[in-house]
C-alpha positions as CSV (number, residue, x, y, z in Angstrom):
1,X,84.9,114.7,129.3
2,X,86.0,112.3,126.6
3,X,83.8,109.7,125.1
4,X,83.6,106.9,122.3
5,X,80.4,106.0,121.0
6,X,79.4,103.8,118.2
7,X,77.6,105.5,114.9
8,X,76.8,103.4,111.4
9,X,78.3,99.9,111.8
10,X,80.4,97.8,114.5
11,X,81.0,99.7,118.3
12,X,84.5,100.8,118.2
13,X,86.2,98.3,121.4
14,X,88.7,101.2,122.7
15,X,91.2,103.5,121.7
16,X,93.2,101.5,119.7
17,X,90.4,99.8,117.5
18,X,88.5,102.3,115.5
19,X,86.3,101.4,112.9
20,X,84.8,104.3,110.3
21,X,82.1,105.7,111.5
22,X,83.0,105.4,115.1
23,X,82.4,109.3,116.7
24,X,84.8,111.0,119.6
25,X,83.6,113.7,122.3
26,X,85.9,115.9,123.9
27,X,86.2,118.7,125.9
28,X,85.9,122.2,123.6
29,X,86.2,125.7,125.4
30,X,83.0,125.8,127.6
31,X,81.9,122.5,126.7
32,X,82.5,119.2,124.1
33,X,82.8,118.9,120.4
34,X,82.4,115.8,118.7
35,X,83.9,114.4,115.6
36,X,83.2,111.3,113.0
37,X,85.9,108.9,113.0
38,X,87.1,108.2,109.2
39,X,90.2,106.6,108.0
40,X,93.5,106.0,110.2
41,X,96.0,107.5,108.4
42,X,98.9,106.8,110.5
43,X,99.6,104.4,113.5
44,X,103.4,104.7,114.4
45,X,105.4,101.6,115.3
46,X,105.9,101.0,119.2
47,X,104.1,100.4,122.8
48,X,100.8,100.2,122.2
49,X,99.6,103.5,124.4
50,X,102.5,105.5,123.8
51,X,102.7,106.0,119.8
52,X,101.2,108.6,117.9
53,X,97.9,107.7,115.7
54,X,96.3,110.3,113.3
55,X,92.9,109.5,112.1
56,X,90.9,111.7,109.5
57,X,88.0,112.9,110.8
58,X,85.0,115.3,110.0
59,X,83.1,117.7,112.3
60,X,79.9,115.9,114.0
61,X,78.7,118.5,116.6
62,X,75.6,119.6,117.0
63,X,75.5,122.7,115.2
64,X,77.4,121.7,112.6
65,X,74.8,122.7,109.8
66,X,76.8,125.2,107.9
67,X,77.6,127.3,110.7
68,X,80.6,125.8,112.5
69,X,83.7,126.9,112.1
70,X,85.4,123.6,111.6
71,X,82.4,123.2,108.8
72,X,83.9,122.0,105.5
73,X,87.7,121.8,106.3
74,X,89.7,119.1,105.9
75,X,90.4,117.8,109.4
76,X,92.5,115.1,111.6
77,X,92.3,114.2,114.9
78,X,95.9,113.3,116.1
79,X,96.8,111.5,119.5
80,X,99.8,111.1,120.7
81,X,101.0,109.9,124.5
82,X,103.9,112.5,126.0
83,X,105.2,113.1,129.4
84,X,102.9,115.6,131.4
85,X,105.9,117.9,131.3
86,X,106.2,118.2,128.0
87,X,105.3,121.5,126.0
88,X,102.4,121.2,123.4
89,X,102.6,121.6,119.7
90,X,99.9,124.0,120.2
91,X,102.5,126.3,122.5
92,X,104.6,126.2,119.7
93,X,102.7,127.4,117.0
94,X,100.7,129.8,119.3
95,X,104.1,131.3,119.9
96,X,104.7,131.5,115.9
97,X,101.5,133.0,114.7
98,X,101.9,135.4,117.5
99,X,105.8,136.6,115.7
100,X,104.0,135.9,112.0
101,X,103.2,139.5,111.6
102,X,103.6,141.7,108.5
103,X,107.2,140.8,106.5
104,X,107.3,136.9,108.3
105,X,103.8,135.9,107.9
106,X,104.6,133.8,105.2
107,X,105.8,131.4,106.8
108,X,102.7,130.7,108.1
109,X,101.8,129.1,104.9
110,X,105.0,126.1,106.4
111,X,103.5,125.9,109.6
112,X,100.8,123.5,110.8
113,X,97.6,124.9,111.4
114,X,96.2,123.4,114.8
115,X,92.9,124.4,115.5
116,X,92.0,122.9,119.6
117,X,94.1,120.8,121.5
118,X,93.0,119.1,125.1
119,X,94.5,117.0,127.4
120,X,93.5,114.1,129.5
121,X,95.4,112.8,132.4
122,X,95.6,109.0,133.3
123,X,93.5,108.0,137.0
124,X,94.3,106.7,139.8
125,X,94.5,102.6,139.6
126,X,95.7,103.2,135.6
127,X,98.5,101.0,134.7
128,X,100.0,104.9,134.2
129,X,99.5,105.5,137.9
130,X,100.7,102.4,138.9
131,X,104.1,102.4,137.7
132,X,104.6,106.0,138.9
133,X,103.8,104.5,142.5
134,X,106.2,101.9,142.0
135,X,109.1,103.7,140.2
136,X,108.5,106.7,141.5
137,X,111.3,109.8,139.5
138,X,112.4,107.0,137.2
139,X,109.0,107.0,135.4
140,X,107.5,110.2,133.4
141,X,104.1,110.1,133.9
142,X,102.1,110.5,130.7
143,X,98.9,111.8,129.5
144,X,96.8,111.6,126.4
145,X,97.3,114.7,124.3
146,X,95.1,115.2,121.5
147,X,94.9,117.9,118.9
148,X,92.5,118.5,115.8
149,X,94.5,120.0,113.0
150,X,94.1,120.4,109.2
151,X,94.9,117.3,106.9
152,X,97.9,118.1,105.1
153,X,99.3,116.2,101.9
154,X,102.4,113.5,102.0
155,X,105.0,113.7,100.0
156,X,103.4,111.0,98.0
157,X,101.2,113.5,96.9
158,X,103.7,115.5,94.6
159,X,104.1,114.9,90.6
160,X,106.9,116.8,89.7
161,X,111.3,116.7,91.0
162,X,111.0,120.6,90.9
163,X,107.9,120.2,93.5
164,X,110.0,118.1,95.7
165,X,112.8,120.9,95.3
166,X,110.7,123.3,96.1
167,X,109.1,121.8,99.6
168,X,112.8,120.7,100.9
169,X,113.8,124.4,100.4
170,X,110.4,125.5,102.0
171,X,111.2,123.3,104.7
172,X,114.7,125.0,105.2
173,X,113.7,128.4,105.4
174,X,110.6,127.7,107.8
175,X,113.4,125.6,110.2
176,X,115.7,129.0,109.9
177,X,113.0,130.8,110.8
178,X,112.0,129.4,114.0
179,X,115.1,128.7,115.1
180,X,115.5,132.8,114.9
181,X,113.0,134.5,115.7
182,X,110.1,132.1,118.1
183,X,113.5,130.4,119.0
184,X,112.0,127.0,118.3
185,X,114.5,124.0,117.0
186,X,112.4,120.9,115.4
187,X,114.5,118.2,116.5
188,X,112.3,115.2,114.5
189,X,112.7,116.0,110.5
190,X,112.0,112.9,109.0
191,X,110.1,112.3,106.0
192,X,106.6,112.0,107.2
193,X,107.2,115.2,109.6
194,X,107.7,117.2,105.9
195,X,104.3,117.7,104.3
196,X,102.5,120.1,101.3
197,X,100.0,122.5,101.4
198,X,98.0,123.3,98.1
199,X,96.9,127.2,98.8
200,X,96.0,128.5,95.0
201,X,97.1,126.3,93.1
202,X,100.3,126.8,95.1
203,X,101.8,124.0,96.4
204,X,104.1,124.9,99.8
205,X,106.5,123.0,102.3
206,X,104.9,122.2,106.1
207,X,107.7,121.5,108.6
208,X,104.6,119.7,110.3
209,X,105.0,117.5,113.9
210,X,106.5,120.0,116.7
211,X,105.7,117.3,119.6
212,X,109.5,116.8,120.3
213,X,110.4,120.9,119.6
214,X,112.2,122.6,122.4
215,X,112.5,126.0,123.4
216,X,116.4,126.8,122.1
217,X,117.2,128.4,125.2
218,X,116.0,125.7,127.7
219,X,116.8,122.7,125.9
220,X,120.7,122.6,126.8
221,X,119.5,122.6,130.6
222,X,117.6,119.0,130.7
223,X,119.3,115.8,131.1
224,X,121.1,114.6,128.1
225,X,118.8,111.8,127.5
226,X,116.4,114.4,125.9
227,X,118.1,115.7,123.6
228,X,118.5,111.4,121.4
229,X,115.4,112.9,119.9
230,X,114.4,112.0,115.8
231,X,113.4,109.0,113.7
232,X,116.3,106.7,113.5
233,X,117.0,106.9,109.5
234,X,117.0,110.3,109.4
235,X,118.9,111.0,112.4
236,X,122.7,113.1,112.5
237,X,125.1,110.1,112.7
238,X,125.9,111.5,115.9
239,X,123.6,111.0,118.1
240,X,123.6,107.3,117.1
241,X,126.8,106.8,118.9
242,X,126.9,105.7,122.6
243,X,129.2,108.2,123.8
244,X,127.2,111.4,122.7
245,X,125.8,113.7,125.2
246,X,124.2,116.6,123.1
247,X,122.9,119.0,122.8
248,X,120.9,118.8,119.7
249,X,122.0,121.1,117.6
250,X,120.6,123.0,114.3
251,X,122.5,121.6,112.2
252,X,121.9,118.1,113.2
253,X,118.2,118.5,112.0
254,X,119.9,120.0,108.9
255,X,122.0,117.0,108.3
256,X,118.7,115.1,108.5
257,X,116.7,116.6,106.2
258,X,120.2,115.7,104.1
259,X,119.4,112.0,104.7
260,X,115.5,112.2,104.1
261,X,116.4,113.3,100.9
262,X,119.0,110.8,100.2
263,X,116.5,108.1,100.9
264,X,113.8,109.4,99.1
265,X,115.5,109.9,95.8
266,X,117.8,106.4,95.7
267,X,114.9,104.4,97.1
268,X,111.8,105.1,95.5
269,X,111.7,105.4,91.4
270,X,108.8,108.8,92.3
271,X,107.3,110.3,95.4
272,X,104.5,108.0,94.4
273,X,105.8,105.2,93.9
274,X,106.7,102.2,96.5
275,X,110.1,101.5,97.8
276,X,111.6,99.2,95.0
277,X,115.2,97.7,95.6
278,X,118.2,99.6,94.3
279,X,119.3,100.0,90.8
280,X,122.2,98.5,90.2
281,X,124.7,96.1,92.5
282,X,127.4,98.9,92.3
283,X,125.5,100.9,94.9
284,X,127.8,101.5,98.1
285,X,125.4,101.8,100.1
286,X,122.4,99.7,101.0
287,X,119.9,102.7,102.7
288,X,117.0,100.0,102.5
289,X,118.5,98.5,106.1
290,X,118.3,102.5,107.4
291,X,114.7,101.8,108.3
292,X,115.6,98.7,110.4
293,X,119.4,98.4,111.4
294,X,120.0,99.6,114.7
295,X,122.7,102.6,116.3
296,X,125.6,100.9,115.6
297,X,125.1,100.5,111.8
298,X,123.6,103.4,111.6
299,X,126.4,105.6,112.6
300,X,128.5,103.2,110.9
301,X,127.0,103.7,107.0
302,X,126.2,107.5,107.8
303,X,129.9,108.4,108.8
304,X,131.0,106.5,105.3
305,X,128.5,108.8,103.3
306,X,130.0,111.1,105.0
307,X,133.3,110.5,104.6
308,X,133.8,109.5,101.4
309,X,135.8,111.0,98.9
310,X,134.4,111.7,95.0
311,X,130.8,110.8,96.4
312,X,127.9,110.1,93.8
313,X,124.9,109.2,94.8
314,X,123.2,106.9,92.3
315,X,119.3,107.9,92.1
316,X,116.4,107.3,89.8
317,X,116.0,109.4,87.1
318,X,112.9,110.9,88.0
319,X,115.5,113.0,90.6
320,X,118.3,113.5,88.6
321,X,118.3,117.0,89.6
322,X,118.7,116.3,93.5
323,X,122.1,114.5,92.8
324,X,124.1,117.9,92.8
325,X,122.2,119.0,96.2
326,X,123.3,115.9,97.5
327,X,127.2,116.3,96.4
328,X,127.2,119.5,97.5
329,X,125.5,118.8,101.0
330,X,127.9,115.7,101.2
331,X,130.6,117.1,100.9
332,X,130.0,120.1,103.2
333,X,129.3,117.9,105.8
334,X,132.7,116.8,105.0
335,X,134.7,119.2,105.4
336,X,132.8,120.2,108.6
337,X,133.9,117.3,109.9
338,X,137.5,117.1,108.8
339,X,137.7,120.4,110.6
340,X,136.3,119.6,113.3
341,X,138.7,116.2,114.0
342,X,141.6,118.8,113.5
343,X,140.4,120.9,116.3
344,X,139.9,118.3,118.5
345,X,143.0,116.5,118.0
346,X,144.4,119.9,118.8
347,X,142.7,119.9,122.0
348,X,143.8,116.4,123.1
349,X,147.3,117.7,122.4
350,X,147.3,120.4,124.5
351,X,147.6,123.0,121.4
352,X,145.6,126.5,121.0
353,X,143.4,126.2,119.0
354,X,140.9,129.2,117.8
355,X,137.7,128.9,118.8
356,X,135.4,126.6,116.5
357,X,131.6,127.1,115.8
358,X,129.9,123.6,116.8
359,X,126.8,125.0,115.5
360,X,128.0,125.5,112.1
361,X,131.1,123.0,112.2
362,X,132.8,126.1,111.7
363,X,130.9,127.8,108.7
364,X,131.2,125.0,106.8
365,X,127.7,123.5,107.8
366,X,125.4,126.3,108.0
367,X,122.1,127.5,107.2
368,X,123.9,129.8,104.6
369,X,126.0,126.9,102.8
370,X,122.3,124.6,102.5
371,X,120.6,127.4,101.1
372,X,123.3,128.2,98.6
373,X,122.9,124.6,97.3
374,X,119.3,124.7,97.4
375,X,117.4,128.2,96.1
376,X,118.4,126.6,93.0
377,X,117.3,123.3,91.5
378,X,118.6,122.2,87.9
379,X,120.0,125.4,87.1
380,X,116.1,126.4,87.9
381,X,115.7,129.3,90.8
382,X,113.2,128.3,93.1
383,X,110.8,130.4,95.3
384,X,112.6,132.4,98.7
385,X,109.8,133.0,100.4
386,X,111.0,135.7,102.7
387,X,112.8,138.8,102.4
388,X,115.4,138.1,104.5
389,X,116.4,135.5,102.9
390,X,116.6,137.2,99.1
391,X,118.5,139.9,100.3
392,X,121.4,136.8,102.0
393,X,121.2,135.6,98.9
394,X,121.6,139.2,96.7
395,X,124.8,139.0,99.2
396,X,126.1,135.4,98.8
397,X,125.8,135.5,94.7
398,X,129.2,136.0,92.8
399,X,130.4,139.6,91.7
């Protein structure tokens, strides 16, 4: 059952025209739940039917006098249009919060906290339905996936560099984590997929949005068209190029939570603030277009940042402490790179070779090389959150 009905004010048309006030039934365990429509918080750029929209929303059933469990949280209702084959966010975290236990359950103070999800197919005689009939295995057939969840903070939200610091590092660990142990790779960090939690006057990194996550051990087997997953700024400078045929690898979501810092910090003067054009003419690099150049200039400008020699990013002073983060990053990237052109140009010549970690661009891109750069922020350490993780570090540190 699924159902739009009108409360204080104007009748909300359909889907895509809410207006406050507006409430939404759906189906909930053994029978509906209904929630009151509030602000749309995010509407994503695309088809109309197929992008994501989150919409805050507060619990309107019934017996919601004090004794429902969704009473008094902070909620959003978030719908989003996949293929029918594709694994919930749910799944995922239901997979997480099952391994969470005892030494890893913080990290489930990173992860999104998802509280029902439902489904609802498209009919018969649906414009859906239709172009399956008429392009039969060259069309996924969607559904509506929807999913109540608690409201998280933006970036925006966040008043201090060290903050910032502290949620990108958050972010990293949580990534590390899932990739290890639930066996979970992200494949979509972008700068709205990283949000806060505020738990105690503790403020924590959420690696939120698992829509387009994949199991690590199935998602080498689909066809490679799967795998140009991400948010085209933000994206490895790889998979912008024509010729790349995956798979998506971890350290491609590392190198884009590289970028979603870089654009944060030389493109806005504070989390806060709006996008204000750069500083000074001597800028190389103009990351403004990022957020509407297409493939081609996008692998074009990432592969000079990332082969540039002596490279300084200039940001705002408000995160002056990210510009060593970002050299550092940069130039492991680098040499990752470098290394990896020598062993291919071995390859094409016929040469042995010794084998080369693509994961890691042979140890020189790894998870231990980012968080060597970043458990410390302006000579400040930061919080690991887990034990592993101190005791790589105890090992990594200097004699």
């Amino acid at each position: 059952m699924l159902h739009y009905a009108a409360a204080d004010g104007p009748p909300s048309k359909d889907l895509f025209e809410w207006l406050g006030g507006s409430l939404f039934t759906f189906p909930y365990k053994d029978g509906t739940r209904t929630v009151r429509l509030k602000r749309v918080l995010f509407r994503s750029n695309g088809i109309i039917g197929r992008g994501t929209i989150v919409v805050r929303v507060e619990c309107n059933c019934d017996h919601c006098d004090g004794h429902c469990d969704w009473y008094g949280k902070k909620l959003i209702l978030k719908l989003s249009f996949p293929s029918e084959t594709r694994v919930s966010e749910q799944t995922f975290m239901d997979r997480c919060k099952a391994l969470a236990q005892g030494d890893h359950a913080w990290v489930l103070n990173h992860l999104p906290h998802i509280y029902w999800t439902f489904d609802v197919c498209f009919q018969v005689n649906t414009p859906q339905a239709n172009f399956k009939k008429r392009f039969k295995d060259d069309y996924e057939m969607r559904l509506m996936r929807g999913s109540i969840q608690e409201e998280l903070e933006p970036l925006s939200s966040l008043e201090t560099s060290k903050d910032c610091a502290q949620v990108f590092y958050d972010v990293v660990q949580c990534h590390h984590w899932a990739l290890k142990y639930p066996k979970i790779l992200h494949r979509d960090i972008s700068q709205g997929n990283i949000m806060v939690r505020e738990k105690d006057g503790e403020k924590y990194g959420v690696l939120n949005d698992w829509d387009l996550s994949s199991w690590v051990n199935e998602q080498r087997d689909g066809p490679t068209s799967k795998f140009r997953t991400g948010t085209k700024p933000y994206m490895a400078h790889e998979q912008h190029s024509h010729d790349w045929q995956g798979p998506h690898r971890f350290r491609h979501d590392l190198e884009s939570l590289f970028y979603v810092i870089l654009l944060l910090v030389c493109l806005y003067p504070s989390p806060s603030a709006k996008y204000t054009a750069p500083m000074s003419p001597a800028q190389d690099f103009e990351y403004e277009e990022w957020h509407k150049q297409d493939d081609s200039f996008l692998v074009a400008k990432k592969s000079l940042v990332i082969n540039a020699h002596a490279w300084t990013p200039i940001v705002f002073p408000f995160f002056l402490g990210f510009t060593m983060w970002l050299i550092n990053l940069q130039r492991a990237l680098r040499y990752g790179f470098f290394a990896l052109g020598y062993h291919e140009d071995f390859l094409r010549l016929g040469k042995q070779s010794k084998s080369f970690d693509q994961d890691t661009l042979d140890n020189h891109f790894s998870y231990e090389t980012v968080v060597s750069t970043m458990h410390r922020f302006s000579e400040e350490e930061l919080k690991t959150r887990g034990s592993e993780w101190q005791e790589i570090l105890l090992r990594l540190q200097p004699i």
